[in-house]
MDAnalysis code that builds the backbone (N, CA, C; Angstrom):
import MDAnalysis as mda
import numpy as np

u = mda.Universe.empty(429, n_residues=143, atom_resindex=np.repeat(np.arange(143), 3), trajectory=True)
u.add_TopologyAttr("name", ["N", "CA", "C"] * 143)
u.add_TopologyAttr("resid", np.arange(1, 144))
u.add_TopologyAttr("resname", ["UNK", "UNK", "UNK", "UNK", "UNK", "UNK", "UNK", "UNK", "UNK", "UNK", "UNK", "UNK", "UNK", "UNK", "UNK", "UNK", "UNK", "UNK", "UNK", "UNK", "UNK", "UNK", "UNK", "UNK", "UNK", "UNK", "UNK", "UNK", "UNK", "UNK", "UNK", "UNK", "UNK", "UNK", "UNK", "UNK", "UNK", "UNK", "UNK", "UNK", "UNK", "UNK", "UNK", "UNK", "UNK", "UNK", "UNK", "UNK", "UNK", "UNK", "UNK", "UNK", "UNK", "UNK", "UNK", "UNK", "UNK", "UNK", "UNK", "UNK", "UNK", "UNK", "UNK", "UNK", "UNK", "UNK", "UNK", "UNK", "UNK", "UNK", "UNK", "UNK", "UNK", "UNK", "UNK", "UNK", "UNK", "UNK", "UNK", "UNK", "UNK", "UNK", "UNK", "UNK", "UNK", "UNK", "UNK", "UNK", "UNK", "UNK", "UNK", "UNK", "UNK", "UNK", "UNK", "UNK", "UNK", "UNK", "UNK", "UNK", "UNK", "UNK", "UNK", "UNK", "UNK", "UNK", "UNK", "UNK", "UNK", "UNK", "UNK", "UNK", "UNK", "UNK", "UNK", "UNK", "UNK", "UNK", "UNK", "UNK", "UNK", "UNK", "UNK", "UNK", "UNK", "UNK", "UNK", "UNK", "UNK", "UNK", "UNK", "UNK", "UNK", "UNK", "UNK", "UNK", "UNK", "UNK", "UNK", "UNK", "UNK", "UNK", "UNK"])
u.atoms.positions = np.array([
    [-2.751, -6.203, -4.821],
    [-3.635, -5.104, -4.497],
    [-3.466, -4.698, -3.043],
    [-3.300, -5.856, -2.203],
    [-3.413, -5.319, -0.905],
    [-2.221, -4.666, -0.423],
    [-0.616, -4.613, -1.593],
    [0.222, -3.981, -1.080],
    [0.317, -2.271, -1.457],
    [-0.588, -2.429, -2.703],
    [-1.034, -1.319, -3.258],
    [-1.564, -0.172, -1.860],
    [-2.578, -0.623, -1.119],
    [-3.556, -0.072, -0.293],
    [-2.530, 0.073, 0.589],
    [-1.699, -0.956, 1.264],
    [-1.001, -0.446, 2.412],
    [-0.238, 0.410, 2.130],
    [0.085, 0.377, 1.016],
    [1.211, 1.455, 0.587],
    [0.853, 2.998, 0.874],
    [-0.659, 2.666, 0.400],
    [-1.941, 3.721, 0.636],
    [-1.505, 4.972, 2.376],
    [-1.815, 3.729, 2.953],
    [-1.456, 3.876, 4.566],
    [-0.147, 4.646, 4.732],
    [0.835, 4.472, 4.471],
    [2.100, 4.823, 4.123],
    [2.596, 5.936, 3.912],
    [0.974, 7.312, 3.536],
    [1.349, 8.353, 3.390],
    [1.622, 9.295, 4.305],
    [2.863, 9.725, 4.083],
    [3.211, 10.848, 5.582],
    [3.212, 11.782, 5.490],
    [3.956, 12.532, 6.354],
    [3.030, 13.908, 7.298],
    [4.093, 14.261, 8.205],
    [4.493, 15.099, 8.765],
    [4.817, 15.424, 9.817],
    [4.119, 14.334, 11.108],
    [3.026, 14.303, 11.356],
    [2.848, 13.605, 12.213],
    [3.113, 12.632, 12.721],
    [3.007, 11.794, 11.331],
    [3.663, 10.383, 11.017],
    [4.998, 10.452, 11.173],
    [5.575, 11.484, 10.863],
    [6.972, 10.864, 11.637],
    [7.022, 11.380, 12.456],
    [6.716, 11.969, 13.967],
    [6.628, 11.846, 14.977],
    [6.530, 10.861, 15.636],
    [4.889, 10.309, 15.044],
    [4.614, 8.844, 15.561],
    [5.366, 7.585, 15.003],
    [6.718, 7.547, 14.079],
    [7.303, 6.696, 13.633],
    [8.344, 6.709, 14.194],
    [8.902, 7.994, 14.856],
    [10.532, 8.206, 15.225],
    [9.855, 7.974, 16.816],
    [9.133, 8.162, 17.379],
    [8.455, 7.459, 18.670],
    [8.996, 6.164, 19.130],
    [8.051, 5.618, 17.795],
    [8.011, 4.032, 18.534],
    [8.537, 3.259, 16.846],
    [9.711, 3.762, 16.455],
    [10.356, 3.115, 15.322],
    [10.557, 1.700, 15.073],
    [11.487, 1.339, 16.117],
    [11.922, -0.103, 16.786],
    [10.686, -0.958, 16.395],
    [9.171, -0.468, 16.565],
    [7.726, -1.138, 17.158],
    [7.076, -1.172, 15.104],
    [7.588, -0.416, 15.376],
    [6.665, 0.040, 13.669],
    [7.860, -0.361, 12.212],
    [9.436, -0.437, 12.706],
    [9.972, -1.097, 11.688],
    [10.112, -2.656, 12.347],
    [9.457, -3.485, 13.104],
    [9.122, -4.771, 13.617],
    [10.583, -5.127, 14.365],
    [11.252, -4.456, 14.793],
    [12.147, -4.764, 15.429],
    [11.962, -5.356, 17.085],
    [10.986, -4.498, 17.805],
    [10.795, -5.029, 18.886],
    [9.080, -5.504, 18.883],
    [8.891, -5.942, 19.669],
    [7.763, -6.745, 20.196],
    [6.342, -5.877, 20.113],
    [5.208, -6.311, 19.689],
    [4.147, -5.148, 20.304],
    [3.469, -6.181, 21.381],
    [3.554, -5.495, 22.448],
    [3.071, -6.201, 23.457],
    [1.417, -5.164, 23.492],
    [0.448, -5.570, 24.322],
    [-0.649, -4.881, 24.314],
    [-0.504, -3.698, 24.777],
    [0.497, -3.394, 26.139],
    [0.612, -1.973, 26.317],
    [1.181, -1.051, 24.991],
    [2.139, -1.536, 24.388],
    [2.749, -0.788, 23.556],
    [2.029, 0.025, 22.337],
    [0.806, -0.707, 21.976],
    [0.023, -0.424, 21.050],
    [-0.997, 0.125, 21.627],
    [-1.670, 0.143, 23.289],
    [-2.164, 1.335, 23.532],
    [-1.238, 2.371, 23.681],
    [0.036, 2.566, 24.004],
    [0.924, 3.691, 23.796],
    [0.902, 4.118, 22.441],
    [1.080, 3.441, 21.761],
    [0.868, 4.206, 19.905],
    [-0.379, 4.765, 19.770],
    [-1.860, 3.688, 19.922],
    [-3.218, 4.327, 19.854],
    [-2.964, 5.542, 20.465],
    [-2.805, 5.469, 21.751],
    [-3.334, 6.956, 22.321],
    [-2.032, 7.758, 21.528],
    [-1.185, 7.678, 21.260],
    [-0.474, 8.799, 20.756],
    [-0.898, 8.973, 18.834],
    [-1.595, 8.375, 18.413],
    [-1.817, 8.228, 16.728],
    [-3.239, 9.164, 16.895],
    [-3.857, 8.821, 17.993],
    [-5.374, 9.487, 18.098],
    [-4.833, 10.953, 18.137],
    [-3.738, 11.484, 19.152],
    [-3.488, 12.656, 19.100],
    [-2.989, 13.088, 18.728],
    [-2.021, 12.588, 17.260],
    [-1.480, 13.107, 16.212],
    [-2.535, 12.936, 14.760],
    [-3.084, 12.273, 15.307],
    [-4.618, 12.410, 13.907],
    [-5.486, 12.884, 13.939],
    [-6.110, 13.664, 14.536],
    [-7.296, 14.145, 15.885],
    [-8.574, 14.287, 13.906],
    [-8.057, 14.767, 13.197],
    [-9.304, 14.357, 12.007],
    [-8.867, 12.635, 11.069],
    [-8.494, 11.622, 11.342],
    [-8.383, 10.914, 10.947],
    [-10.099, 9.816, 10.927],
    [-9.687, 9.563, 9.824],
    [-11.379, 9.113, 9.339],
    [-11.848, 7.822, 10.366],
    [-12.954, 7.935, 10.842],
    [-13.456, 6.988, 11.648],
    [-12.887, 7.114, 12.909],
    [-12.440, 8.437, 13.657],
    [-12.167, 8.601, 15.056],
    [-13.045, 8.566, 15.683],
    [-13.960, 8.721, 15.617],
    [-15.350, 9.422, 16.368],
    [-15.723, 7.945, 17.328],
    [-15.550, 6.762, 16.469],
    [-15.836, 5.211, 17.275],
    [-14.186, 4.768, 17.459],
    [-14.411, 4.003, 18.817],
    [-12.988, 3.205, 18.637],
    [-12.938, 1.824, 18.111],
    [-11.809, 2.206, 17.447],
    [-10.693, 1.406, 16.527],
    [-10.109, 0.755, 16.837],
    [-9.551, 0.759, 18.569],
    [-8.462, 0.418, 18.437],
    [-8.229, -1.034, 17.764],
    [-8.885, -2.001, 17.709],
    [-8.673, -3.261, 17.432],
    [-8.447, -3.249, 16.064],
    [-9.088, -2.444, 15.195],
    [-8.457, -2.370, 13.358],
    [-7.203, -1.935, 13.530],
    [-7.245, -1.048, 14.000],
    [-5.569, -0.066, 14.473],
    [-4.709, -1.340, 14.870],
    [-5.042, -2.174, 16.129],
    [-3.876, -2.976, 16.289],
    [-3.718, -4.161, 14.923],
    [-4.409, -4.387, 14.406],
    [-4.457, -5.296, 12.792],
    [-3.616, -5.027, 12.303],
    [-4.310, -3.527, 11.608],
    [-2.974, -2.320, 10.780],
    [-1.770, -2.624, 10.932],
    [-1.358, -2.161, 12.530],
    [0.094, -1.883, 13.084],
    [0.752, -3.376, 12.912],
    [-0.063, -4.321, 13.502],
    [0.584, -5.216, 13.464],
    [1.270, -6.116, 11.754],
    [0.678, -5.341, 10.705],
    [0.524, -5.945, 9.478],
    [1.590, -4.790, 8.965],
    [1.802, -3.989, 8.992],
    [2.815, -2.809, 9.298],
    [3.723, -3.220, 9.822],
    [4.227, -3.671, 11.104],
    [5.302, -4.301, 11.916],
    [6.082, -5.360, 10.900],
    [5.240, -6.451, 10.771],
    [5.611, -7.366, 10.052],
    [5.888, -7.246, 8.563],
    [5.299, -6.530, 7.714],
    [5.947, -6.076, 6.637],
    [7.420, -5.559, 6.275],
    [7.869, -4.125, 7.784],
    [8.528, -3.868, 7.530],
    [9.946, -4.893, 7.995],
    [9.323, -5.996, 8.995],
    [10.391, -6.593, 9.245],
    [10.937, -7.269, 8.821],
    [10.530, -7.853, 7.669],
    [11.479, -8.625, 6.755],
    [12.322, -8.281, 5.694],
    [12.161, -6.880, 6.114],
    [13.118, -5.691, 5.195],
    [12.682, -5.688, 3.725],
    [11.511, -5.202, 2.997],
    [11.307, -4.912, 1.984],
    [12.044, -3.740, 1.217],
    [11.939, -3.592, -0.186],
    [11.976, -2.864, -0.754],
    [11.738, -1.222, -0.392],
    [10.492, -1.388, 0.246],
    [9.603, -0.312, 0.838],
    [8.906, -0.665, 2.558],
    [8.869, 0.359, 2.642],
    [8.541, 0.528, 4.112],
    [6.960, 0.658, 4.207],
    [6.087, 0.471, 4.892],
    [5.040, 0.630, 5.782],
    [5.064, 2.029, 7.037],
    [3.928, 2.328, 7.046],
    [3.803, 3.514, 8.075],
    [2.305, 3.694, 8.609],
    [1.742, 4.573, 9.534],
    [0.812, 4.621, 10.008],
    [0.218, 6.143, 9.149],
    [-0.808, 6.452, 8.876],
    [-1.685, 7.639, 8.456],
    [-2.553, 7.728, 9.375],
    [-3.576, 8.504, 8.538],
    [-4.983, 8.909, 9.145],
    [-5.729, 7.732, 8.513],
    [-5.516, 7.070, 7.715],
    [-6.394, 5.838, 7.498],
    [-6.084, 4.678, 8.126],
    [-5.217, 4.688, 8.769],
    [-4.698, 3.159, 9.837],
    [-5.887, 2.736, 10.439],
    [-7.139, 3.362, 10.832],
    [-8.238, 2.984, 11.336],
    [-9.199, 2.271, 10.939],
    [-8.733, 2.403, 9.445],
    [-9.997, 1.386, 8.085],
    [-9.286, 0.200, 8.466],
    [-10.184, -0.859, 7.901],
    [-10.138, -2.184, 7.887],
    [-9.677, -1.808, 5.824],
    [-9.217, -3.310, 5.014],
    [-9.091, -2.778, 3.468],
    [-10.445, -2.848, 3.013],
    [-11.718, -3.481, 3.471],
    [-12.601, -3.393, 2.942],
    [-13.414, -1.423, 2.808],
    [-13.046, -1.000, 4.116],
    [-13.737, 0.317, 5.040],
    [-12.860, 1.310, 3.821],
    [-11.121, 0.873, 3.510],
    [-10.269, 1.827, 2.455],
    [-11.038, 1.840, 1.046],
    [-11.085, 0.596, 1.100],
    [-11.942, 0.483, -0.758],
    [-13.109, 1.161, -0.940],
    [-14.309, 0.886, 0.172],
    [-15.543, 1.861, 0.269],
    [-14.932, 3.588, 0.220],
    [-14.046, 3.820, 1.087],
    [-13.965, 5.147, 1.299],
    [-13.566, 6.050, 0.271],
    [-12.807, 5.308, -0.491],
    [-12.445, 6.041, -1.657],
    [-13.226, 5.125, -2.862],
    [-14.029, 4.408, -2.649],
    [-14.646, 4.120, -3.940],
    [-13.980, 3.325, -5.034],
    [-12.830, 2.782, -4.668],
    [-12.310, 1.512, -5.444],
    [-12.856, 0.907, -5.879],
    [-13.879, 0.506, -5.357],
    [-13.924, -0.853, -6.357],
    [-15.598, -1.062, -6.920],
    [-15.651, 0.595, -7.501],
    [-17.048, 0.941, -8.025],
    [-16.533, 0.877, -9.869],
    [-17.426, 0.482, -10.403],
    [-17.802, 0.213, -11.488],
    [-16.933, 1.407, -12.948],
    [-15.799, 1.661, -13.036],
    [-15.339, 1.925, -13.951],
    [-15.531, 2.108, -15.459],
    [-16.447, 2.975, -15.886],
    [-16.646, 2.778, -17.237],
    [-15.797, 3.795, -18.111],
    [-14.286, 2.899, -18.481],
    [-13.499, 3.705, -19.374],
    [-12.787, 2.738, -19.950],
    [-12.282, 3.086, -20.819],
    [-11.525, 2.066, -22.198],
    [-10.711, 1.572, -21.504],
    [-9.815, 1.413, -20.096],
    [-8.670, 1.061, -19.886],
    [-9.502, -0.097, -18.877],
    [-10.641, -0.112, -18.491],
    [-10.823, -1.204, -17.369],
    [-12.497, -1.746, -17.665],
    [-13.254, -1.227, -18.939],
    [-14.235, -1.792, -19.545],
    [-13.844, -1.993, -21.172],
    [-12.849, -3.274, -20.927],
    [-13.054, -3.690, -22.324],
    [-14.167, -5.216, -22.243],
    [-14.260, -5.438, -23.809],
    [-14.576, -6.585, -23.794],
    [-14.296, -7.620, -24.098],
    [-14.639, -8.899, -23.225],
    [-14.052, -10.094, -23.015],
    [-13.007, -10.744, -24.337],
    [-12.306, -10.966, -25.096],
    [-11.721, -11.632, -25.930],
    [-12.483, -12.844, -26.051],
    [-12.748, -13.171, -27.646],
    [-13.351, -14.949, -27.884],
    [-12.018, -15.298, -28.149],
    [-10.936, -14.902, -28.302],
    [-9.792, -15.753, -29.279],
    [-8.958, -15.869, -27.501],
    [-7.770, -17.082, -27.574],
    [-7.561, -17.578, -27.001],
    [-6.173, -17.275, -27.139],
    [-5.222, -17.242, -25.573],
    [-3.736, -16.964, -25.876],
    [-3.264, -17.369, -27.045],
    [-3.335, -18.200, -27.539],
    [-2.205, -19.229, -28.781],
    [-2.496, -18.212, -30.141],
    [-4.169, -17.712, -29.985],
    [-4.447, -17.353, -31.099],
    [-3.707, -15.709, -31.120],
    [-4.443, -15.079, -30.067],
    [-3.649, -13.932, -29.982],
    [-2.383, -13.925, -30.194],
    [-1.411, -14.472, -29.630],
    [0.257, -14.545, -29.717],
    [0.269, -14.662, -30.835],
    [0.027, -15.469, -31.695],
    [0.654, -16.131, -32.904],
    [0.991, -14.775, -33.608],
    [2.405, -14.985, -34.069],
    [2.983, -14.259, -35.123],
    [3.731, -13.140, -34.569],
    [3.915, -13.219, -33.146],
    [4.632, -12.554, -32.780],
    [5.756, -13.077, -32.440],
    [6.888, -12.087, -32.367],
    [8.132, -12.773, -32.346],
    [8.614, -13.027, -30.886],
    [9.551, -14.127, -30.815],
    [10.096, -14.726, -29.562],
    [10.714, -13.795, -28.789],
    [11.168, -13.458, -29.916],
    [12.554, -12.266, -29.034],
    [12.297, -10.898, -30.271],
    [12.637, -9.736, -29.567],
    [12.543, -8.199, -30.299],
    [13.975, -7.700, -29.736],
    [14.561, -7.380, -30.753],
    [15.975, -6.167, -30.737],
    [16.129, -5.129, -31.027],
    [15.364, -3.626, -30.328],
    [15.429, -2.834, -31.261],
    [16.604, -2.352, -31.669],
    [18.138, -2.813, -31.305],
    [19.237, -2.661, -31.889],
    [19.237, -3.066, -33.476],
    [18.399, -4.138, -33.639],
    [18.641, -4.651, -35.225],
    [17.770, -3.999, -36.273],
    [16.909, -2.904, -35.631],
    [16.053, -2.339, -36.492],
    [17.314, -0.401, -36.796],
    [18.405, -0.253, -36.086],
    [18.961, 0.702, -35.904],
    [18.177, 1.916, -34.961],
    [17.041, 1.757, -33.981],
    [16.720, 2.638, -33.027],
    [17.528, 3.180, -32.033],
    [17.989, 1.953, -31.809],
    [18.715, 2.860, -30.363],
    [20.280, 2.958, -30.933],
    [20.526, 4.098, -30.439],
    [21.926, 4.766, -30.444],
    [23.094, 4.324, -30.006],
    [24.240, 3.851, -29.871],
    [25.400, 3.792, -29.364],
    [25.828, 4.276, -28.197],
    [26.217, 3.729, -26.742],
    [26.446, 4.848, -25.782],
    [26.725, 5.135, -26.240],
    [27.267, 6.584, -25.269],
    [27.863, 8.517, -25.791],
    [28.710, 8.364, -24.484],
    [28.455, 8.145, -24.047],
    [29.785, 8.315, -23.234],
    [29.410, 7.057, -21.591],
])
């Protein structure tokens, strides 16, 4: 879940890549964030976000969390990258409130009810292995 949310963070903008092609090196974890460096990003993220949620109080200390959880993600070279938004300022609890995650869902896909029967029982009778080659579904490459 929590890569879900950062991923969240992740959404860009023009701005964001301003503030990524900036201080790249800092934000793909290549170099160091020393404390100046991350007031150099703050003050430059504040003025590439100027409506980013929760500006009005300072952040900077969630912001340096963020960045720093950002840094380190991207430095071990994932799949996917990390980036800064207008939500870099939430904490994940402040993201979940803001958009209402993790309020009460009442729909068939996330209010079912509990199962009494137990893996072994459920499984049973299903098969180990499925081919839909042996039923003739799938086609032959074509080319």
């Amino acid at each position: 879940m929590k890569r879900a949310i950062l991923s969240l963070l992740c959404a860009s903008g023009i701005a964001c890549a301003t503030l990524s092609a900036s201080f790249a090196g800092y934000i793909n974890g290549q170099m160091a964030l020393t404390e100046e460096v991350v007031d150099q990003i703050y003050a430059q993220y504040r003025s590439e976000f100027p409506n980013a949620v929760r500006l009005t109080e300072d952040r900077r200390s969630t912001f340096e969390n963020n960045l720093r959880k950002v840094a380190a993600h991207n430095k071990v070279g994932n799949t996917w990258a990390m980036g800064l938004n207008e939500y870099s300022l939430l904490t994940e609890e402040e993201f979940f409130e803001h958009f209402n995650i993790k309020a009460n869902q009442n729909c068939s896909a996330t209010n079912r009810p509990a199962s009494s029967q137990n893996i072994e029982e459920i499984l049973r009778g299903v098969p180990a292995s499925w081919n839909w080659r042996d039923f003739g579904v799938v086609t032959p490459v074509k080319n």
